[in-house]
C-alpha positions in Angstrom: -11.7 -42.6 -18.6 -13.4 -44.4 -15.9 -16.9 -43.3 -14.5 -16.1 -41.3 -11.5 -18.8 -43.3 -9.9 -17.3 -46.2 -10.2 -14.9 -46.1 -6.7 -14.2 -49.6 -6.3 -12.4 -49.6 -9.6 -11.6 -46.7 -10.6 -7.6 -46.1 -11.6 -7.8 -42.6 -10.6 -8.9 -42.7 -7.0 -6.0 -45.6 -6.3 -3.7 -42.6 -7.7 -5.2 -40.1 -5.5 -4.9 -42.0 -2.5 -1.8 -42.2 -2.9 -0.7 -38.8 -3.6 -2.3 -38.0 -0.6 0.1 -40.2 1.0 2.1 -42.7 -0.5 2.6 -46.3 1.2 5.1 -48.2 0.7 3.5 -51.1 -2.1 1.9 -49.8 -5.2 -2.5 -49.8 -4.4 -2.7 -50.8 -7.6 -0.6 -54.1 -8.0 -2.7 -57.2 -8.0 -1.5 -58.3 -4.7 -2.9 -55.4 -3.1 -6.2 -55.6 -4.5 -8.0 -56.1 -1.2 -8.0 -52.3 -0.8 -9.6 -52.5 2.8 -7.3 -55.2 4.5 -4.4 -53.5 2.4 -4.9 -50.0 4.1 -6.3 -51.5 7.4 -3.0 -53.3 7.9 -0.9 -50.2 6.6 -2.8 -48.0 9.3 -1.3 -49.7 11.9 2.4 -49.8 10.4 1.6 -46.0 10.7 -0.3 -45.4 13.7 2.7 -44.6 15.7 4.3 -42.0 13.4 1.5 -39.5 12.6 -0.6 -37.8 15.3 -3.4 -38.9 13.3 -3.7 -41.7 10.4 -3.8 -39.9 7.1 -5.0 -43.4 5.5 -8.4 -42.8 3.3 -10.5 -45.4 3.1 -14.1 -45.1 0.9 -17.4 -47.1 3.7 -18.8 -48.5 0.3 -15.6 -51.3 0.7 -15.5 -52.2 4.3 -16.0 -55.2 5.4 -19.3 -56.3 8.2 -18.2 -55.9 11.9 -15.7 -53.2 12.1 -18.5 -51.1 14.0 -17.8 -48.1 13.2 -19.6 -44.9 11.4 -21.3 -45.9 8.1 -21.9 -43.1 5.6 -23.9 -42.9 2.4 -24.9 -40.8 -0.2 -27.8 -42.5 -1.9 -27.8 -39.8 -4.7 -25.3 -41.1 -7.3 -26.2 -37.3 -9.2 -27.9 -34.1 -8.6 -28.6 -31.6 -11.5 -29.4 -28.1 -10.8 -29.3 -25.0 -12.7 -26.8 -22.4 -13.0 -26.5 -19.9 -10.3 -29.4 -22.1 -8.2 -28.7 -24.1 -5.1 -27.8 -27.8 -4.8 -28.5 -29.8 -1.4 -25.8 -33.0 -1.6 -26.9 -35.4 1.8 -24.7 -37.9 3.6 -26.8 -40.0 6.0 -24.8 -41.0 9.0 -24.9 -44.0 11.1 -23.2 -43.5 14.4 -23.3 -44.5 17.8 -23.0 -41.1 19.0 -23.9 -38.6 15.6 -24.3 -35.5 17.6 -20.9 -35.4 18.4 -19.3 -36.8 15.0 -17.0 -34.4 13.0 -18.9 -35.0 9.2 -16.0 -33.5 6.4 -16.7 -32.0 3.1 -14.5 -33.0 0.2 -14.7 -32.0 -4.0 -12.8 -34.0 -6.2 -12.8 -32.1 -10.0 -11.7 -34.0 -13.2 -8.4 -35.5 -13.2 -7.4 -33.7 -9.7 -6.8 -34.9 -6.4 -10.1 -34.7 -3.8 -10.0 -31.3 -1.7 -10.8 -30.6 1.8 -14.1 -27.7 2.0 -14.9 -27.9 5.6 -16.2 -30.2 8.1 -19.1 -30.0 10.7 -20.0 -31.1 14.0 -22.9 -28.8 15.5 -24.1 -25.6 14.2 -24.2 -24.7 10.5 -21.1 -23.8 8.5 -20.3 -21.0 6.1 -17.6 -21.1 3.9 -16.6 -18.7 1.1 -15.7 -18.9 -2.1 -14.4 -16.3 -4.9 -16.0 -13.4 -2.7 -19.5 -15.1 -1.9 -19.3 -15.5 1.9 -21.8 -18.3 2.0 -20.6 -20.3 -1.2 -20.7 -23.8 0.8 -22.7 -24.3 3.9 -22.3 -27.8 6.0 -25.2 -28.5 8.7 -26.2 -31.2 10.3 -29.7 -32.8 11.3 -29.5 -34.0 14.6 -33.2 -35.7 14.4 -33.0 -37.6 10.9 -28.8 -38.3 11.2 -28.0 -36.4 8.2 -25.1 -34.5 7.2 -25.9 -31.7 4.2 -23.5 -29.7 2.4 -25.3 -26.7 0.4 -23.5 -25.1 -3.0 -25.4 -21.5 -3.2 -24.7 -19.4 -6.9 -24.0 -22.6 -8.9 -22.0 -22.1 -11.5 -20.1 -24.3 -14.2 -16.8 -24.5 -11.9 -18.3 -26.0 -9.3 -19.2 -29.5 -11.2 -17.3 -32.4 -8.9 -18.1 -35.3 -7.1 -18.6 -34.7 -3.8 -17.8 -36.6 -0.4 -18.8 -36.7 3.2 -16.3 -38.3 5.4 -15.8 -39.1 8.9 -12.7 -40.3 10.9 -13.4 -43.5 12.5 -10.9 -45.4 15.2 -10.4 -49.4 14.2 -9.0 -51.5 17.1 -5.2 -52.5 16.5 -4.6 -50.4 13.3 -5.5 -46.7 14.5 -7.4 -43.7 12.7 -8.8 -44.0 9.7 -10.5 -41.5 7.6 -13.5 -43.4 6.0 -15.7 -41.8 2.5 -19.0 -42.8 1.4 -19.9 -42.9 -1.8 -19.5 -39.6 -3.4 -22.6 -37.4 -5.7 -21.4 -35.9 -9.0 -22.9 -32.3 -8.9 -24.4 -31.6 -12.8 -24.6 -27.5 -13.4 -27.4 -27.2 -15.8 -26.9 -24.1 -18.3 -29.9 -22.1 -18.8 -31.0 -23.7 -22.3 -31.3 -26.7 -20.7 -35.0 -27.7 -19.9 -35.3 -30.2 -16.6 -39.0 -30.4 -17.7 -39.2 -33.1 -19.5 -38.3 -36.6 -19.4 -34.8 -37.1 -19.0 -35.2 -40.8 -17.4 -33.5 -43.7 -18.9 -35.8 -45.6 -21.7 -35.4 -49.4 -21.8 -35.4 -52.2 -24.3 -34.6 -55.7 -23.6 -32.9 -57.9 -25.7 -33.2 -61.5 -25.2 -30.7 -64.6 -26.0 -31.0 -66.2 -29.5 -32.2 -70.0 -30.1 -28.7 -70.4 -31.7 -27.1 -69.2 -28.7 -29.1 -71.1 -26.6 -28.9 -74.2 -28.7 -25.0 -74.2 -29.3 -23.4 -73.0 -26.6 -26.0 -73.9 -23.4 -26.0 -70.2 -22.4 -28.2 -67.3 -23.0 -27.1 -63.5 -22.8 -29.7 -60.7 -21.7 -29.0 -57.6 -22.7 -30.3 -54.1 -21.5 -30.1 -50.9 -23.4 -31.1 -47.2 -22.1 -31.6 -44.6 -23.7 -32.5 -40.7 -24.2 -31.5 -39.9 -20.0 -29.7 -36.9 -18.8 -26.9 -36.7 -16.8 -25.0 -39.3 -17.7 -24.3 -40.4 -14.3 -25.8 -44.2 -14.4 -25.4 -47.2 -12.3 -26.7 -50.4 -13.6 -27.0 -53.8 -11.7 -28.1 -57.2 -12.6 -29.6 -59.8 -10.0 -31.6 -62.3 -10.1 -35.3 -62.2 -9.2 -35.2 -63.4 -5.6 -31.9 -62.6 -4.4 -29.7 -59.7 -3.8 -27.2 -60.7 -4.6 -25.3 -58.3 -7.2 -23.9 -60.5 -10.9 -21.2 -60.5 -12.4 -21.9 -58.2 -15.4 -20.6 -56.4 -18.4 -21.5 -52.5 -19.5 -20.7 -50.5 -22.8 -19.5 -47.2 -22.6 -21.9 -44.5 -21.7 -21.9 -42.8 -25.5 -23.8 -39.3 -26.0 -26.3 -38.5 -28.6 -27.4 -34.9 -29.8 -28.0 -33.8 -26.0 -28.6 -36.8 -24.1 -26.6 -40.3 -23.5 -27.3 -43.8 -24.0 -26.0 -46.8 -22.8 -26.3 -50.8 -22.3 -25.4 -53.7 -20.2 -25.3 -57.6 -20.2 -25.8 -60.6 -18.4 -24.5 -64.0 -19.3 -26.0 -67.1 -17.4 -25.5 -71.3 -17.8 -26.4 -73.8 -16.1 -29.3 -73.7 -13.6 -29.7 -69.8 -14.0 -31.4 -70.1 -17.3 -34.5 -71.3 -15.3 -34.6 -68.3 -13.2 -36.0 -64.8 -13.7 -33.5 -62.4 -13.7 -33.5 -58.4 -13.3 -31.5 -55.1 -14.6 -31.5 -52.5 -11.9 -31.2 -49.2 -12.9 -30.2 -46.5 -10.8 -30.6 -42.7 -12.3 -31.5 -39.5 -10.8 -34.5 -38.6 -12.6 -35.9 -42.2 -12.8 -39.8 -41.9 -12.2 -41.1 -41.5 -8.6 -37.2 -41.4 -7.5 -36.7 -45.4 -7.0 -34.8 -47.9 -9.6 -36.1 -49.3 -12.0 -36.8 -53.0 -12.1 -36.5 -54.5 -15.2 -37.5 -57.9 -15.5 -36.2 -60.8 -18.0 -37.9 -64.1 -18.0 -36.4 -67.3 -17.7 -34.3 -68.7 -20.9 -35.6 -71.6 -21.2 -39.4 -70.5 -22.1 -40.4 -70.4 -25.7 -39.8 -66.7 -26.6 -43.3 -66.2 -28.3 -44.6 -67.0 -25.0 -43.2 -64.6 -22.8 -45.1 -62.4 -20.4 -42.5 -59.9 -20.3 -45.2 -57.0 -19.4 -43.6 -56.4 -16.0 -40.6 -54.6 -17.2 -42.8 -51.7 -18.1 -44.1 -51.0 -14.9 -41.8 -47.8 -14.8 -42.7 -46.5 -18.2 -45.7 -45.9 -20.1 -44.6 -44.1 -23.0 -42.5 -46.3 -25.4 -39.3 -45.3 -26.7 -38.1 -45.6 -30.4 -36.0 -48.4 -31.5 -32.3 -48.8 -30.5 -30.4 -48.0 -33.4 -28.7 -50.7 -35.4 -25.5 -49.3 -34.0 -25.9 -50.1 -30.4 -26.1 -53.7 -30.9 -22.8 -53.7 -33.0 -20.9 -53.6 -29.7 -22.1 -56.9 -28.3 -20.7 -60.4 -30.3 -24.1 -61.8 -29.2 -27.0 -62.5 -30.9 -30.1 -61.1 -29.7 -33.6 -61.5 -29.7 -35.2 -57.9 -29.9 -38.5 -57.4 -27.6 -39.7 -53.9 -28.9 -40.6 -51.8 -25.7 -44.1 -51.2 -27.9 -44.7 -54.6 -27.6 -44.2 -54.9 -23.5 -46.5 -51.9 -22.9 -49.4 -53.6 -24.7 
């Protein structure tokens, strides 16, 4: 099954929107692809038979210059334990946010997404199973935040959650718009949030042979020993920001935490540029990604100053184990996190 994280592609959210409501064409055929010009132009077919436009569309795919209310939830995870609270935070940029309606959505494994609640001024209560305050929606008319609180945590109440707001497009009519989504983790009471639960790098860097044969190189970046298993992982290179085209293994658990790795592929002029693995976990040091640099292909590999991809981590994890590497058709050259720390 797909990471529920991963919106833009994720076969399961293209079924939910349309049981929601169904248009006409199939969301998932390849000539509908373009899942913001596809629903866009479907809202105006629409616009004149529904009071309001039951279309969903998620902010994280719309395109510059629509002008409208942008929503994001920076916080891909958020772990807490049972029978604790959990804050979830939608920021919320709006020309006017003190009067936008912010809604509250849960979508569980393998079900459609759920209305909770919505707010537009004063705090929100809604109960749940008897609790009269189980959710509670505010909003923070200073910082332009929308927070939706889940009081007595328990194991049910793992989703991913969503703010949304509806937002009027010129010529095509309501549309309700969805940032990104959090997955809420409930931690049971063995569990120990103590320690660190951060994902532990090791680089692997392209072979002479692969170099040599084929005029490419393929970095590869493997994490290990993190908890939750929410993960995103992006390569760029050093000086741009723009986001490469990448490939990612499955996210696999060991014993009670998860591991997981990524590559890059590059040709041409790329192999003279630096390139980075950006790695985006909730309980990554100091709460910011880590950077993870790779050095340019064409240096000798004996000569590398690869020392800055340990400015996250101090302590050095253990090996990756032979079987993480069996996964890739590559061949790698293996720089021992030890060795980068020293």
């Amino acid at each position: 099954m797909n990471n529920p994280m991963e919106l833009s592609r994720s076969p399961l959210l293209l079924r939910n929107l349309n049981q929601l409501h169904p248009p006409a064409t199939d969301l998932t055929s390849p000539a509908n692809r373009d899942l913001t010009s596809y629903l866009v132009n479907w809202g105006a077919s629409q616009a004149n038979k529904m009071p309001l436009l039951e279309a969903v569309i998620f902010s994280s795919l719309l395109v510059f210059g629509l002008g409208q209310a942008i929503l994001e939830q920076h916080e891909i995870s958020v772990s807490r334990a049972r029978d604790k609270s959990a804050h979830i935070s939608c920021n919320v940029s709006a020309k006017d946010f003190n009067s936008e309606t912010i809604y509250w959505y849960w979508q569980k494994p393998d079900q459609e997404i759920e209305y909770l609640t919505d707010v537009i001024t004063n705090r929100v209560q809604v109960p749940l199973d008897g609790k009269n305050n189980k959710f509670e929606a505010s909003k923070n008319t200073h910082t332009s935040p929308s927070t939706l609180k889940i009081n007595f945590l328990e194991k049910e109440d793992e989703a991913v959650y969503y703010c949304g707001s509806w937002n009027w497009i010129d010529n095509s009519g309501w549309i309700k718009m969805f940032a990104q989504g959090t997955k809420l983790i409930v931690i049971p009471p063995d569990r120990s949030l103590n320690v660190d639960i951060s994902p532990k790098p090791t680089i692997f860097l392209p072979s002479v042979t692969e170099r040599e044969l084929h005029k490419a190189g393929t970095y590869l970046c493997l994490l290990e020993d993190f908890f939750p298993d929410v993960i995103k992982i992006d390569w760029r290179e050093k000086d741009d920001e723009t986001i490469l085209k990448s490939q990612q293994g499955d996210t696999v658990k060991t014993n009670d935490t998860y591991i997981k790795f990524s590559w890059l592929t590059v040709t041409g002029a790329s192999m003279d540029k630096e390139h980075k693995c950006i790695v985006k976990h909730e309980w990554n040091k100091g709460g910011v990604d880590q950077e993870i640099l790779f050095p340019p292909q064409k240096k000798e590999l004996t000569a590398i100053n690869s020392t800055k991809a340990s400015l996250r981590y101090k302590d050095a994890p253990q090996p990756p184990s032979p079987r993480a590497s069996e996964h890739s058709q590559h061949s790698f050259s293996c720089i021992s996190w030890g060795s980068l720390t020293r």
